[in-house]
N, C-alpha and C positions, 0 to 999 in steps of 0.2 A: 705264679701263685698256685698253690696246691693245696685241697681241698682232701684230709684223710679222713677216717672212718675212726671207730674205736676198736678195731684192731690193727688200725695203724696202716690200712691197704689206701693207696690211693682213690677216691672216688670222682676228680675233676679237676682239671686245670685248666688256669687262663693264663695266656699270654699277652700282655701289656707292651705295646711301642709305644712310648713316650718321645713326643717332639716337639721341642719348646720353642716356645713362638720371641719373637722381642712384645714390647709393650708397644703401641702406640700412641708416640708423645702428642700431648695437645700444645704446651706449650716449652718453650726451650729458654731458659733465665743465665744470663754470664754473668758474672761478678768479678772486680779486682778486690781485692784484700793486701793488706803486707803481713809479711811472711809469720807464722808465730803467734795470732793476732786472730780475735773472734769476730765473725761475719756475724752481724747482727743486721737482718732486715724482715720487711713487713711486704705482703703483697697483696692486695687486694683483689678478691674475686670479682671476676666482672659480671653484673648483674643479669645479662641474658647471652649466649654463648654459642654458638656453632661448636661442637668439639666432636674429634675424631672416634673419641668413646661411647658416643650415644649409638642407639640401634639404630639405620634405617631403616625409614618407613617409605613403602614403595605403593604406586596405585597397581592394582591387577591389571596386566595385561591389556583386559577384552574391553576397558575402559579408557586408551589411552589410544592414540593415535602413530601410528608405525614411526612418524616424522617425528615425534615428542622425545626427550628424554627425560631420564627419570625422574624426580623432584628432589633439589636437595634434602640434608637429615633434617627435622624438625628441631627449632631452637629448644635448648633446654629450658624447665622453669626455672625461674626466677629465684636466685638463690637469696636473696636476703630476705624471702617469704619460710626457707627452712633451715635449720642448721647444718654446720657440714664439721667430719671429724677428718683429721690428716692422719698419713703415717709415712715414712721414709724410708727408705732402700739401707740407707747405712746407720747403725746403729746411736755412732757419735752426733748425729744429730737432733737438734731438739725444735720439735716442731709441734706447732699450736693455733688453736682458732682465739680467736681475740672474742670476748665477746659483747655483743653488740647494744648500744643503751637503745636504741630505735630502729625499727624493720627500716626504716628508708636510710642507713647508714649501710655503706658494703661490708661486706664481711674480708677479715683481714688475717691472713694466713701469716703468722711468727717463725724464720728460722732464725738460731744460732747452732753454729759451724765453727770449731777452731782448725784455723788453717796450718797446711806444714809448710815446710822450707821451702823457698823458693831454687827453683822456678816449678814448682810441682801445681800439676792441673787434678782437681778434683771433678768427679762426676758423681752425683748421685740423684733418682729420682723420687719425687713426692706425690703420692697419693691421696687423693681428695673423695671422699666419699658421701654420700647422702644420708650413711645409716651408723648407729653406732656400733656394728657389726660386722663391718667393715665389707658389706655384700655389694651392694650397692654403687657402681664405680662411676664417677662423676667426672673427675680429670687427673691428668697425667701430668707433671711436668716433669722437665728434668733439668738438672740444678747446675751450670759446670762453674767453680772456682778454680778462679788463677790466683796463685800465691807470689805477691812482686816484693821484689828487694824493696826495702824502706830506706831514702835516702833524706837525713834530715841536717837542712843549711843556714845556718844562721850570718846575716850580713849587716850593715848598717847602709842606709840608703846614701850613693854618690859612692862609697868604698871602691877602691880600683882591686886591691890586694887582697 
């Protein structure tokens, strides 16, 4: 990045290293489907959380004893006390908060996914956020669909043939 003047001279550049991290998933969802065929499911947030995405919170040092480790991350609040908005990694999918007729009801996360031909495995992840701004990161999942052949048999019961 460069920084000119109004005569066009250079006055300052930065150089940027970009290094992209993965995500880290909170939780991990498999699905079967057949082949051609729309993943329609609901999943429910669970109301108080250990998740990989929260800050830790650590005690100082001069407070803790050399023998001690450190205290796990503090549980998230309570999600059915605030609303939460999703979004997803791949565009084809349609994802949504359901909403809720009473705070003591969980909050229930909506995908639909149209699946391809089998045996094709889908990955994609879902982001859950606290804020309508999407700043705010609350949890990660991530999504994998198996697409299976559909095999459909019709018999009469006792038939040998």
């Amino acid at each position: 990045l460069s920084i000119l003047n109004v005569q066009n001279e250079q006055v300052t550049s930065l150089e940027l290293r970009i290094r992209p991290q993965p995500y880290v998933v909170d939780q991990t969802f498999r699905f079967h489907q057949s082949e051609s065929e729309f993943l329609k499911t609901t999943i429910r947030l669970q109301a108080m959380r250990w998740n990989a995405s929260g800050e830790v919170h650590q005690v100082p040092p001069s407070t803790v004893p050399s023998h001690w480790a450190p205290p796990p991350p503090l549980p998230v609040a309570l999600v059915g006390t605030q609303p939460v908005w999703v979004r997803s990694s791949d565009p084809n999918v349609v994802a949504g908060v359901h909403e809720q007729r009473s705070a003591a009801e969980p909050t229930e996360v909506s995908l639909k996914y149209k699946c391809g031909a089998a045996p094709e495995v889908s990955r994609f992840l879902v982001l859950v956020y606290d804020d309508a701004w999407f700043h705010s990161l609350h949890e990660i999942w991530e999504v994998v669909v198996h697409s299976l052949m559909r095999v459909d048999l019709h018999a009469l019961v006792g038939q040998t043939s």
